[in-house]
N, C-alpha and C positions, 0 to 999 in steps of 0.2 A: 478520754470519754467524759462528757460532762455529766454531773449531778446533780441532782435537784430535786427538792424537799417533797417528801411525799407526803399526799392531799390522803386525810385519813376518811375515811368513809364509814359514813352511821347509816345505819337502818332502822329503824322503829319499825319493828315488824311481830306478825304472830307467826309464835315458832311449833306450836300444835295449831292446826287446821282441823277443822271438825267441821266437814261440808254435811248441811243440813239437806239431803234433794231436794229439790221442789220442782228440777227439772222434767220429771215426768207428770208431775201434773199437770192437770186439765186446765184449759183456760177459765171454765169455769171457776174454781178450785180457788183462781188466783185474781179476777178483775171484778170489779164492779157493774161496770158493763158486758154485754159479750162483743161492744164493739171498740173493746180498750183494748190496745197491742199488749199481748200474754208475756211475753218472751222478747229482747234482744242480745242478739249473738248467743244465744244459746244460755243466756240466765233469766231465770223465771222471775218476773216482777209482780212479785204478789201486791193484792192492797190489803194495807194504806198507800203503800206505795203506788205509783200510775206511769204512764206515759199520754201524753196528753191532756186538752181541758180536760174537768169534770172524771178523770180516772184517777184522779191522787186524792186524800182527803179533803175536804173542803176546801179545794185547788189549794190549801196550805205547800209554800214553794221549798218548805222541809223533805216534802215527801215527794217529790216531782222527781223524773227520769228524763233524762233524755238519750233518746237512743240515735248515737251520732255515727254517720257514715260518711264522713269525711276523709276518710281513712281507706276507702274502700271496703273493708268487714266493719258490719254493723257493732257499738261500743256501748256499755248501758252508761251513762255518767249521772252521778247524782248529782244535782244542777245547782242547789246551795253551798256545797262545799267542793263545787268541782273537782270529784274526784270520780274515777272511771269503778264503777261495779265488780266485786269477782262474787259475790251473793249475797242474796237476802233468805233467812228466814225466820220465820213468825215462832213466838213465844211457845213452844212445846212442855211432855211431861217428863224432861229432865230438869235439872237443878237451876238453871237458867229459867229465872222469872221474866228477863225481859226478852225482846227481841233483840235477832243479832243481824251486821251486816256489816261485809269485810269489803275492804277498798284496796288499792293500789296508792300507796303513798310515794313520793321521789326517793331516791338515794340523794342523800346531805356530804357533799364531796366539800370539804375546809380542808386548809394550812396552809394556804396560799404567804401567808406570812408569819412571825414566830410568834405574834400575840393571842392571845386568845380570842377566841372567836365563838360567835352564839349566830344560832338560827331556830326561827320559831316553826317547827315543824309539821304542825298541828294543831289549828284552830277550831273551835266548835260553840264557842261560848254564846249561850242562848238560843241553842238547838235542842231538840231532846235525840242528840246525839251522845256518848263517853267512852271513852278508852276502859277497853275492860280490863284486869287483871292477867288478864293472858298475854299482852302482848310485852313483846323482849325487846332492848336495843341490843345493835348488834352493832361492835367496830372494824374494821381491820385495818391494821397500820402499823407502826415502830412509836415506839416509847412515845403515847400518849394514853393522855386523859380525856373521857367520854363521859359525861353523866348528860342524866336527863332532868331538865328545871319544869318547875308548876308557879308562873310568875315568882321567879326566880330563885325560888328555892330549889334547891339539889335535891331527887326527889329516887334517888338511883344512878348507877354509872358501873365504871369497870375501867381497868388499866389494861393495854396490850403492848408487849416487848415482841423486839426482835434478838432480844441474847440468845445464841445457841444452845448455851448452856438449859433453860429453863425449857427449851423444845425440844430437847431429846428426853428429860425427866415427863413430861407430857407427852409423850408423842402419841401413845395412844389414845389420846382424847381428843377431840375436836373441839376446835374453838375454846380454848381453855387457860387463855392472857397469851399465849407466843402467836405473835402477828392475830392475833385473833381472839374477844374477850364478847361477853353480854351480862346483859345484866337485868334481872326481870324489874319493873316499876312496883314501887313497893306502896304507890298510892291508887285506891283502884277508883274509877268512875272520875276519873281528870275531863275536863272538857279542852286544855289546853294544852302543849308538852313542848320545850324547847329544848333542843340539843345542845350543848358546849364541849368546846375541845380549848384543851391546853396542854402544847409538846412541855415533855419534863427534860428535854434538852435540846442544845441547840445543833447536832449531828443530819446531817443526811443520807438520806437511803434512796437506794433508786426504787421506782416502783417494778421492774422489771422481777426484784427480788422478794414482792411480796403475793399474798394470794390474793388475789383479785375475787372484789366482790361479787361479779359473776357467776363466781363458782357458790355461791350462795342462793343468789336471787339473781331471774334472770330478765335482762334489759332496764336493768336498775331501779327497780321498783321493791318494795317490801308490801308485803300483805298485812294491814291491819285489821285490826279488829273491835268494832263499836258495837256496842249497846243501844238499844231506841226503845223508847215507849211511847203512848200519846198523851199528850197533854188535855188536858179537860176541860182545859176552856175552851178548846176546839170540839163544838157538838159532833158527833159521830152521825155521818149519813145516813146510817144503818141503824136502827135500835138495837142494843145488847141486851136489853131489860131481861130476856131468856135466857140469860145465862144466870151461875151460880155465881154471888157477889160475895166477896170476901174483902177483910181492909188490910194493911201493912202490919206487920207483927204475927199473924193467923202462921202458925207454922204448917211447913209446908203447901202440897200440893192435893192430898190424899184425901176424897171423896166419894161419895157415893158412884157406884159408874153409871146409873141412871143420870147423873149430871151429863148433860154431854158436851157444854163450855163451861169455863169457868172463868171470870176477871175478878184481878189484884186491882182495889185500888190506895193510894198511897199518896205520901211526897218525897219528891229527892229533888235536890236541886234547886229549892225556893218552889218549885212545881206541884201544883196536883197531876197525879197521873192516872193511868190506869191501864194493865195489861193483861191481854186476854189470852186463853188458849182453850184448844180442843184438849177435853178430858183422855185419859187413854184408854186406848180403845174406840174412839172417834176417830174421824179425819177430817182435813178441810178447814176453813178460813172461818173464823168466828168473828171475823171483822163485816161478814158481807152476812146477806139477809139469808141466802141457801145454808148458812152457819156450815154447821160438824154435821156428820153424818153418820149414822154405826157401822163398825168395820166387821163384816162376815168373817170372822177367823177359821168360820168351818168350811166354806168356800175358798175362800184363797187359798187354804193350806190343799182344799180336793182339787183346784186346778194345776197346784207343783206337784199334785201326783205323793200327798203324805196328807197322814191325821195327827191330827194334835193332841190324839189319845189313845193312840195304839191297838194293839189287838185286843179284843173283847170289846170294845167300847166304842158309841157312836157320838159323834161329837154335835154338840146343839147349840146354833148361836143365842147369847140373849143381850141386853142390852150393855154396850159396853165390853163386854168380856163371852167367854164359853163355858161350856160345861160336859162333862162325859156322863155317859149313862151307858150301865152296864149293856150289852144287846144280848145274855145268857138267858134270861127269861123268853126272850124272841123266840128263839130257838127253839126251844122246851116246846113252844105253841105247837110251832112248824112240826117240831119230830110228834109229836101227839095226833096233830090234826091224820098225819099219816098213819096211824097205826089202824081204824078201824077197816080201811080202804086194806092195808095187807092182810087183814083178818078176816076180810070178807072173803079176798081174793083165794085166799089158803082153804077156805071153808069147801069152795066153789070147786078146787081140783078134787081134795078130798070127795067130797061126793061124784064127783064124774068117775072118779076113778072105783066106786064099788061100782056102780050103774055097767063098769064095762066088765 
């Protein structure tokens, strides 16, 4: 039976996924226009981002979609960096100051021969696109070397064997160097990332005997995961002047809840920027002129059929947030208002009953 050299396979991929919904939002919610396409294949294209003219920001071709059905099921692809959509969403009130939006990157299949070999995996430079901190390379294969370069520096990597030996002392771990290693990027907000492989020997394995990255990611893709914000030399179609302005270094997020957006603005990247978000307790697109909107917590929670404050208490939305209030003095009224009506009532038999 012949042999022959197995092609080790990298992934640059995010290994937590933290889908932000936006898919049950409103078109509203999400376009500029109401006559901007909302949604394709079932991901919500919120703005800045668009789909067609005048639906992206200042037609800037960073933020353009295109929704391709060439395929037959419609595909969002983001059209500067050709890469197909798995979501976007906008700058919320977790720890995440920017916006985020995860793509479909290829599987990097090398070792076609014994030298070393480099592929640039990942382009973005002079986008207000970056690799967040989150995302892992992932290899699998026999005795090689994986690292991830930032204009050619080694920037992260990982070794994986096929010794027996060292898969049975691991077996209960996945992905743990036997046939299978990662390795998180130890530089965060990269805009560029290449892969390199280097076999540490010159042995063959069949692929027959390894795990196939399939059983990873499926149809050879890895989910990445970038960061975005706007750049500010791109005026914004929409005025944000209503919102609450803060600059870079302002710790945190934490605000009055009468705020009901707020933008960061900053620099990173040689860039002025600035990123915005609905306060919490708000909802909705800070980006578009309908902004944030107050979220009724006393209502949503009486349509699921629950209060947000349990027995004794009625709950009251106010701006941004709720509040309880006792309903024990309510009551007091109620049972009072009732009492003269039983004391008239009682008054009434009594006397009937000498009269007979």
């Amino acid at each position: 039976m012949s042999r022959e050299k197995f092609s080790i396979y990298n992934l640059l991929s995010l290994l937590v996924l933290l889908i932000h919904g936006l898919i049950a939002a409103s078109a509203q919610d999400l376009t500029v226009f109401s006559s901007c396409q909302s949604h394709c294949g079932g991901i919500a294209i919120p703005y800045p981002f668009g789909i067609g003219k005048d639906c992206y920001l200042n037609n800037n071709e960073w933020y353009e979609v295109i929704c391709n059905r060439t395929s037959g099921n419609p595909l969002p692809v983001l059209k500067s960096i050709n890469r197909e959509l798995v979501n976007i969403s906008l700058p919320d009130d977790s720890s995440d100051v920017f916006g985020l939006t995860r793509i479909k990157n290829p599987v990097t299949s090398l070792g076609c021969s014994n030298m070393e070999e480099i592929s640039l995996a990942l382009n973005v430079t002079g986008s207000p696109f970056f690799l967040t901190g989150r995302n892992t390379l992932v290899a699998v294969g026999c005795n090689n070397n994986a690292s991830m370069t930032d204009d050619k520096l080694q920037i992260g990597g990982c070794e994986s064997t096929c010794d027996v030996g060292f898969g049975q002392r691991g077996r209960n771990r996945s992905c743990n160097g036997y046939r299978c290693c990662q390795a998180k990027i130890l530089s965060d907000r990269l805009q560029q990332i290449g892969i390199k492989i280097e076999s540490l020997d010159d042995e063959a394995y069949s692929p027959l005997n390894i795990t196939e990255p399939a059983l990873f990611y499926d149809k050879g893709y890895g989910t990445v995961e970038l960061g975005w914000f706007i750049d500010r030399l791109h005026n914004m179609s929409v005025d944000t002047g209503v919102c609450y302005s803060i600059t870079e270094g302002t710790s945190g997020w934490s605000y009055s809840n009468y705020e009901a957006c707020i933008c960061r603005y900053g620099k990173y990247l040689e860039r002025s920027y600035r990123s915005c978000r609905c306060n919490s307790g708000y909802r909705g697109n800070p980006y578009l002129s309908s902004g944030c909107t107050d979220i009724d917590e006393c209502e949503e929670a009486k349509a699921e059929g629950s209060n947000h404050c349990g027995k004794g208490y009625d709950c009251e939305n106010i701006p941004g947030n709720f509040r309880c209030k006792s309903n024990k003095n309510k009551r007091l009224a109620i049972i009072l208002g009732k009492l003269p009506i039983i004391c008239d009532m009682s008054s009434w038999i009594a006397i009937k009953r000498i009269w007979l």
